[in-house]
ZAMARGU-4260 file (C-alpha; in steps of 0.2 Angstrom, whole numbers, plus 5000, padded with zeros to 4 digits):
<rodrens>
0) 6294/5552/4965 | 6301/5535/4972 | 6319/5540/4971 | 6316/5559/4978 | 6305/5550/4992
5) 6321/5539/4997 | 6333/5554/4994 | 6321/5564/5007 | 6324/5554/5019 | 6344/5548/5017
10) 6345/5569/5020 | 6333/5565/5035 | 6343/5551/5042 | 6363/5561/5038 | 6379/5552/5030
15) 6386/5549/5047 | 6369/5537/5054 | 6364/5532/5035 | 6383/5524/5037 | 6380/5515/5052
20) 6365/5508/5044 | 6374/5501/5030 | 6389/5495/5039 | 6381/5481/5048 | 6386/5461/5043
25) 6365/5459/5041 | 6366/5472/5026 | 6382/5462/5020 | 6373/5445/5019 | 6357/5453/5008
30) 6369/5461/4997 | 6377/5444/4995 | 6361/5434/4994 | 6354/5448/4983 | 6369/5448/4969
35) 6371/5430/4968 | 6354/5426/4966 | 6350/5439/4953 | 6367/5434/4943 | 6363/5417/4946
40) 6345/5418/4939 | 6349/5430/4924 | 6362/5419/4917 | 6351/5403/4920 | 6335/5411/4911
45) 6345/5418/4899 | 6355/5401/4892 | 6337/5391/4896 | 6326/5408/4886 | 6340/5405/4870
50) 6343/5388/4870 | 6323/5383/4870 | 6319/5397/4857 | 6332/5390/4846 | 6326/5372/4850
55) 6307/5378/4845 | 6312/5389/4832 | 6326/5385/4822 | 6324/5366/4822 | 6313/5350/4817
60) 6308/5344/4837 | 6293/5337/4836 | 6277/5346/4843 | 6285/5363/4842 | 6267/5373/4842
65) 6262/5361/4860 | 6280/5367/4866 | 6279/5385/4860 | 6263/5384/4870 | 6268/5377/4884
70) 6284/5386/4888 | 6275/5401/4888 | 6263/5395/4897 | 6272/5398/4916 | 6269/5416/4914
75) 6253/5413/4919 | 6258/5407/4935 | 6263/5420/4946 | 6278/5419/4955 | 6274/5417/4972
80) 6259/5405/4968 | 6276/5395/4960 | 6284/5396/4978 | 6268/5392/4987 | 6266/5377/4978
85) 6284/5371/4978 | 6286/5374/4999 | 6269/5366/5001 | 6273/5350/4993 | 6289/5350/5000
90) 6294/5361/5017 | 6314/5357/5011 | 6312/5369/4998 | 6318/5384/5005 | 6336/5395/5004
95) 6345/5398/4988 | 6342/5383/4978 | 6323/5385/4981 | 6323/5405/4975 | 6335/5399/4962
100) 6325/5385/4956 | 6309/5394/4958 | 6312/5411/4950 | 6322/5404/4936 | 6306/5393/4931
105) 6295/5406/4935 | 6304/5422/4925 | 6313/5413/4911 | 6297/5416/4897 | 6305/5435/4899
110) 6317/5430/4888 | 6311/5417/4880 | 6297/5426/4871 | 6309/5441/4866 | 6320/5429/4859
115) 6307/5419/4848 | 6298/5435/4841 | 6316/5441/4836 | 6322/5423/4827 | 6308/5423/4819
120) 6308/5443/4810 | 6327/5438/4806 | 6329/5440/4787 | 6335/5418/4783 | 6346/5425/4768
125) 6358/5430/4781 | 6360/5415/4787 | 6361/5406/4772 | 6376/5422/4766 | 6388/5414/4779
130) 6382/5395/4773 | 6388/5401/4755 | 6405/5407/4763 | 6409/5392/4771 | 6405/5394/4790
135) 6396/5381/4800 | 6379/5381/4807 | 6387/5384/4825 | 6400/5397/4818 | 6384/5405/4809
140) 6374/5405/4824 | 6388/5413/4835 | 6390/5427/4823 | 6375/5431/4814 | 6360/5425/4825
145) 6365/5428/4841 | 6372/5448/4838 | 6354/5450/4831 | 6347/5442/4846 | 6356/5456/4856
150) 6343/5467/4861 | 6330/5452/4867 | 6342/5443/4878 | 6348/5458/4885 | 6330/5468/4888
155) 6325/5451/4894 | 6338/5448/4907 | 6336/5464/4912 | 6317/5463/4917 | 6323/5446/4925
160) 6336/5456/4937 | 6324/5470/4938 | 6309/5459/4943 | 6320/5448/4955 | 6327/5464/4965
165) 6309/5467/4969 | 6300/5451/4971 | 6294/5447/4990 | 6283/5434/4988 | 6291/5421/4983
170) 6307/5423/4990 | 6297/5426/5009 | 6289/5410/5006 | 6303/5400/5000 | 6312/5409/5015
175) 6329/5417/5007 | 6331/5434/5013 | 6335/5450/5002 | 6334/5467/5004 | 6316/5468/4997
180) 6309/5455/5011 | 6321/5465/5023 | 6314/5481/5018 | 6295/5472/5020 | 6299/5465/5038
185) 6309/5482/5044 | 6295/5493/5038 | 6278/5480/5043 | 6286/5472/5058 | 6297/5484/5068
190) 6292/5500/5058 | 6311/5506/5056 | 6308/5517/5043 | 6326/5526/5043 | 6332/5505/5042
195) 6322/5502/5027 | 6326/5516/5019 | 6343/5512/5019 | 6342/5496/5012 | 6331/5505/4999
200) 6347/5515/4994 | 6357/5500/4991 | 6341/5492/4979 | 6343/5509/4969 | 6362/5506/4968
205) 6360/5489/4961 | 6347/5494/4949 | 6359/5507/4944 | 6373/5495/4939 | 6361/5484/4930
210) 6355/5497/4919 | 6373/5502/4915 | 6377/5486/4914 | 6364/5483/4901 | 6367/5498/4892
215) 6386/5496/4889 | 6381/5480/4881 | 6368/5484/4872 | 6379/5497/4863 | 6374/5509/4850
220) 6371/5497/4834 | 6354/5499/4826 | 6343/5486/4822 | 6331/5491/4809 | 6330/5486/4791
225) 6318/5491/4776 | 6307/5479/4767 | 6304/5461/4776 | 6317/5451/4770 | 6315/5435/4762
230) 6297/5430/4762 | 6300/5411/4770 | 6305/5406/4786 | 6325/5398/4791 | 6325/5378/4785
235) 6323/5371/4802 | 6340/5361/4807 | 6338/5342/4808 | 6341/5337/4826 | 6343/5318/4820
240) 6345/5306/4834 | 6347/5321/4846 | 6326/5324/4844 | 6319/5315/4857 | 6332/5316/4871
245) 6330/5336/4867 | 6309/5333/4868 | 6313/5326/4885 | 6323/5340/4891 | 6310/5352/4884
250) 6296/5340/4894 | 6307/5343/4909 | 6306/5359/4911 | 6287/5360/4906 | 6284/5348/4921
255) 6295/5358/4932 | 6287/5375/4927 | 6269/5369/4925 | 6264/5352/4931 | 6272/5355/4949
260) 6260/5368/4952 | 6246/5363/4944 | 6247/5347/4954 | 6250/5357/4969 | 6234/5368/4967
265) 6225/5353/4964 | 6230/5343/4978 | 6225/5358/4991 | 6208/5361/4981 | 6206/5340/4985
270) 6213/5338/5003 | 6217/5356/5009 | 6207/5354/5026 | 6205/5374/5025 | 6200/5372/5008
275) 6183/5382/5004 | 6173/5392/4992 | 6168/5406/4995 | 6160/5412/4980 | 6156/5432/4985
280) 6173/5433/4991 | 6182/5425/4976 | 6169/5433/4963 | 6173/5453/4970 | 6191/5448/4974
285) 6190/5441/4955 | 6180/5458/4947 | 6194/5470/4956 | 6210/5462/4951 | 6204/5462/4931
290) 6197/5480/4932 | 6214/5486/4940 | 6223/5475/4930 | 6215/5481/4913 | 6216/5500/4919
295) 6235/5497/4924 | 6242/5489/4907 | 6231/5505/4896 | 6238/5516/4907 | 6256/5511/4907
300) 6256/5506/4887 | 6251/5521/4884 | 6264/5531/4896 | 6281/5522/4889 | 6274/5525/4870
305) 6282/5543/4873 | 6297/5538/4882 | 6303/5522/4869 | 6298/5535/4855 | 6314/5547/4863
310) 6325/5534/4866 | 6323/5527/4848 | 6322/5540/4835 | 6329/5555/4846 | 6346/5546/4853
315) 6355/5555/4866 | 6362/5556/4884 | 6342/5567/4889 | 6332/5552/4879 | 6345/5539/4887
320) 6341/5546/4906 | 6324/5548/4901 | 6320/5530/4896 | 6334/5524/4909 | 6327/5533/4925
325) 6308/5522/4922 | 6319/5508/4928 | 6325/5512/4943 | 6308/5513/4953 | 6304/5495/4945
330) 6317/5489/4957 | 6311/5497/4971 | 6299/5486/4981 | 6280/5491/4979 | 6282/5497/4998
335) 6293/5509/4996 | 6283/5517/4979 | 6270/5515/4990 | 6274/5526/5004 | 6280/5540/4992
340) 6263/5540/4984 | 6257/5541/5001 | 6267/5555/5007 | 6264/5563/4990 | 6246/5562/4989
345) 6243/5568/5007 | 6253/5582/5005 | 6248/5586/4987 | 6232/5580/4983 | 6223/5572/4999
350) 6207/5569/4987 | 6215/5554/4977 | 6222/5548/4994 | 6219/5527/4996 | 6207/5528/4978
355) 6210/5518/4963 | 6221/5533/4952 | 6232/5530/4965 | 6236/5513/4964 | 6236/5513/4945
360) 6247/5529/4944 | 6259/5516/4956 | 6256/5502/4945 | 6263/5513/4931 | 6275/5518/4941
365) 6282/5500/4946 | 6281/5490/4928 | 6284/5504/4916 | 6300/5493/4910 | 6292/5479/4905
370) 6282/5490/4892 | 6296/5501/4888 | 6307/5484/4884 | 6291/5475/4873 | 6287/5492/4863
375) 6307/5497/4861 | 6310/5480/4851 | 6295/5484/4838 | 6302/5500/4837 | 6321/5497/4834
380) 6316/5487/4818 | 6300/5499/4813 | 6314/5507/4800 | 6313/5527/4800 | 6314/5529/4779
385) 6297/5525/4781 | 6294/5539/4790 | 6303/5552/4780 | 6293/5545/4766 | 6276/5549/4773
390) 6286/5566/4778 | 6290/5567/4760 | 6272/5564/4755 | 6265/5580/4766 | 6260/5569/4780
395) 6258/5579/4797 | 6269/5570/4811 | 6254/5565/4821 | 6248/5556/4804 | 6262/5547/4801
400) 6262/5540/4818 | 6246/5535/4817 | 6244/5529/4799 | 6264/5520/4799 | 6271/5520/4814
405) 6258/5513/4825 | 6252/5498/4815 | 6269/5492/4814 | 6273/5491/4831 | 6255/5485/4835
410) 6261/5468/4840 | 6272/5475/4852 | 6260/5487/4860 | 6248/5470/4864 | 6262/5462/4870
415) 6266/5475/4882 | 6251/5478/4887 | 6247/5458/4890 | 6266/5458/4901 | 6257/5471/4911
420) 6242/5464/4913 | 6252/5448/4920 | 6262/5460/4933 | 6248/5467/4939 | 6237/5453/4943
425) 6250/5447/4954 | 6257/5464/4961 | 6254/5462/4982 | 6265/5476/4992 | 6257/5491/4984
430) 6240/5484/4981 | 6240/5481/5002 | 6244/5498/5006 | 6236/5509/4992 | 6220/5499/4989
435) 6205/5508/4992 | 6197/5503/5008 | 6185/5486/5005 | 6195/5482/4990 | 6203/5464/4989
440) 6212/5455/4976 | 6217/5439/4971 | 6235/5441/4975 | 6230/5449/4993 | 6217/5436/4997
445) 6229/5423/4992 | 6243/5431/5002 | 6232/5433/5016 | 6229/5415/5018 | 6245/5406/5014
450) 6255/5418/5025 | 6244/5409/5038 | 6250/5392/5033 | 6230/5390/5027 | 6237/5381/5009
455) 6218/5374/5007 | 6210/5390/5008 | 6223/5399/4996 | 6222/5386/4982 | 6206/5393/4975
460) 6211/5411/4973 | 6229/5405/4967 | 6217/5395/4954 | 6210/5409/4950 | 6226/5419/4947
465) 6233/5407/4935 | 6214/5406/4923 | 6213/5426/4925 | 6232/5426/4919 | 6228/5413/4904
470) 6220/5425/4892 | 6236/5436/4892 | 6247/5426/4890 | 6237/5415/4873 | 6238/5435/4867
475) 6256/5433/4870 | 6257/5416/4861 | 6247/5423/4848 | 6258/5440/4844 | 6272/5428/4836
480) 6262/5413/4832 | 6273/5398/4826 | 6259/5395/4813 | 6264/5411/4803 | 6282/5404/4803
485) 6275/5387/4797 | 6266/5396/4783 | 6281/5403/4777 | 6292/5389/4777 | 6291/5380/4761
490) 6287/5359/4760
</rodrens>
């Protein structure tokens, strides 16, 4: 619906004006600001998401459960609350080191989570196979571990480039421009929609070469195996003298990711001369953001269940388009899904106009990915044999999905569901325009007030932001629990 809203209107606008739109040095420098920063921030999340899941995983630092924790931990804290506490502490931090610095905190548990659930299902007699042949731990590594690793890093990187295409928040705070600020301020400031639109084509272009991009990588090899492997964990590595200067460098990005905005939030909630408490406000602004939230992450779990199920077990270019096309509107900023469930509803169905179906149907619409991404890697190792057994056995398809499929990718589904959960608490463009009149949420309220340079007043509903985003992101934590892994590994 977000693409053939766009394409409505590039048909509206003509090639000859739609080329004049794009051929301008302002659509120049946010394609230039746009690409680097997404390449920029998808190669840092992704050497930082690797290298500290191999650190916590695969090794013998110190405190490796506190770390697990706390590196997961920033997803809790949404992005723009990450920017609001940065450019509030320090006004300097603006332009492309300050998006780089702040998006890269802020997304890289995208891939770090993937990466961890998937070292940790990785069968150690593999590993120890190359040992036996002669090849180093690093030689092991680049061969063995990091091939298997393929679908995590990649799925992760993608929702990193994905989410950053869209983001608004932090990047209008930490004032560096791309198109999905452009589109914001052409649409909410001079109301060009024929502008904004044209940027909007050049978001779905970019998405398109990311998904490509991802695609040609990812490759065709298949992932799944029968049985659990070996029933222990990989010996973890002995980092020797190496342990505490890497615990350092762990702590540093623990301090950069969490303590700068913790200590930001509490600084405001202290000395904020806006700062107040306003405890109807924050408690309906607080009931409305879970209810949507909760309703959001059922509805869109239960949507891309369908879609990885396709791409999975019924390979093909349809499968492939199908599962590919649920990304594209992810890049699109919220505004522009906005506006074609506007358009849509008005014309279609005027009843569900500015109601609560709409803005979950938009939220399903915009984070669809990061469920289709979580479920697809439980699925790619649930093997299919165990299917055809229960086939075998007279077991009705329905049956076996609920009975075998579903329990093994269980994990994956609350995973999902908790990424959503996260994505909607913290969603702002859509919620303005599609909330149901009277309705506020945490991001809005917060938005609201920091938007007015009122950092005192925002600090209690970004608080609140991060304790309602806490809960998700233990279940997270929990899905891959470093205590199985320690369990498993012998003394």
């Amino acid at each position: 619906m977000p693409l053939a809203y766009v394409a409505f209107y590039v048909v509206v606008i003509g090639p000859v004006d739609l080329w004049h739109l794009l051929a301008r040095p302002r659509i120049a420098e946010l394609l230039r600001n746009t690409v680097t920063l997404a390449i920029a921030c998808m190669a840092a999340t992704a050497a930082l998401g690797v290298s500290l899941g191999v650190l916590v995983e695969r090794t013998d630092l110190p405190g490796r459960r506190l770390w697990h924790g706390l590196l997961v931990a920033p997803l809790a804290v949404p992005a723009f609350v990450n920017g609001y506490a940065w450019v509030s502490l320090d006004r300097s931090v603006h332009g492309f080191t300050g998006a780089f610095t702040v998006v890269t905190l802020s997304y890289y548990p995208l891939v770090y989570l993937p990466v961890v659930a998937m070292l940790r299902r990785l069968d150690p007699a593999l590993e120890e196979s190359a040992w036996s042949l002669g090849h180093s731990r690093a030689r092991t590594f680049r061969t063995v571990v990091l091939p298997q690793l393929r679908p995590a890093l990649l799925g992760g990187a993608l929702l990193v480039g994905l989410h950053l295409l869209a983001e608004f928040g932090a990047l209008s705070l930490l004032r560096f421009p791309t198109f999905t600020t452009a589109i914001y301020d052409q649409y909410g400031s001079t109301f060009n929609g024929a502008a904004a639109t044209a940027m909007a084509v050049v978001l779905v272009l970019l998405c398109l070469v990311l998904l490509l991009a991802e695609l040609r990588l990812r490759g065709n090899r298949r992932y799944a195996r029968l049985g659990r492997g070996a029933a222990r964990g990989a010996v973890p590595v002995a980092l020797g003298p190496w342990r505490w200067p890497l615990v350092g460098v762990v702590g540093a990005v623990v301090v950069l990711a969490l303590g700068i905005p913790a200590f930001s939030l509490v600084r405001w909630l202290v000395v904020g001369t806006s700062t107040e408490f306003p405890m109807a406000e924050l408690a309906e602004a607080l009931v409305a953001t879970v209810a949507l939230a909760l309703a959001g992450a059922v509805a869109t779990t239960l949507a891309a269940i369908p879609v990885v199920w396709l791409a999975v077990r019924h390979r093909g270019w349809a499968s492939t388009v199908i599962e590919r096309s649920t990304y594209i509107a992810n890049a699109l900023p919220g505004i522009v899904v906005g506006l074609a469930l506007v358009v849509a509803s008005l014309r279609l169905v005027p009843a569900i106009y500015q109601t609560a179906a709409l803005l979950v149907a938009a939220y399903v619409i915009l984070f669809l990915p990061r469920a289709v991404v979580t479920v697809r890697a439980g699925l790619e190792q649930a093997p299919t044999v165990l299917d055809d057994v229960a086939h075998s056995l007279g077991t009705g398809p329905l049956a076996t999905a609920r009975r075998v499929t579903l329990p093994l990718i269980a994990p994956s589904l609350g995973a999902g569901a908790a990424l959503v959960f996260l994505a909607i608490s913290t969603e702002l463009t859509a919620t303005l325009m599609l909330s149901p009149i009277g309705t506020h949420t945490l991001a809005t309220e917060f938005w609201s007030a920091s938007s007015e340079l009122r950092y005192g007043a925002a600090a209690p509903y970004a608080l609140l932001l991060v304790l309602v985003s806490i809960p998700a992101t233990v279940l997270l934590m929990r899905s891959d629990s470093p205590a199985t892994r320690t369990e498993r590994v012998p003394a």
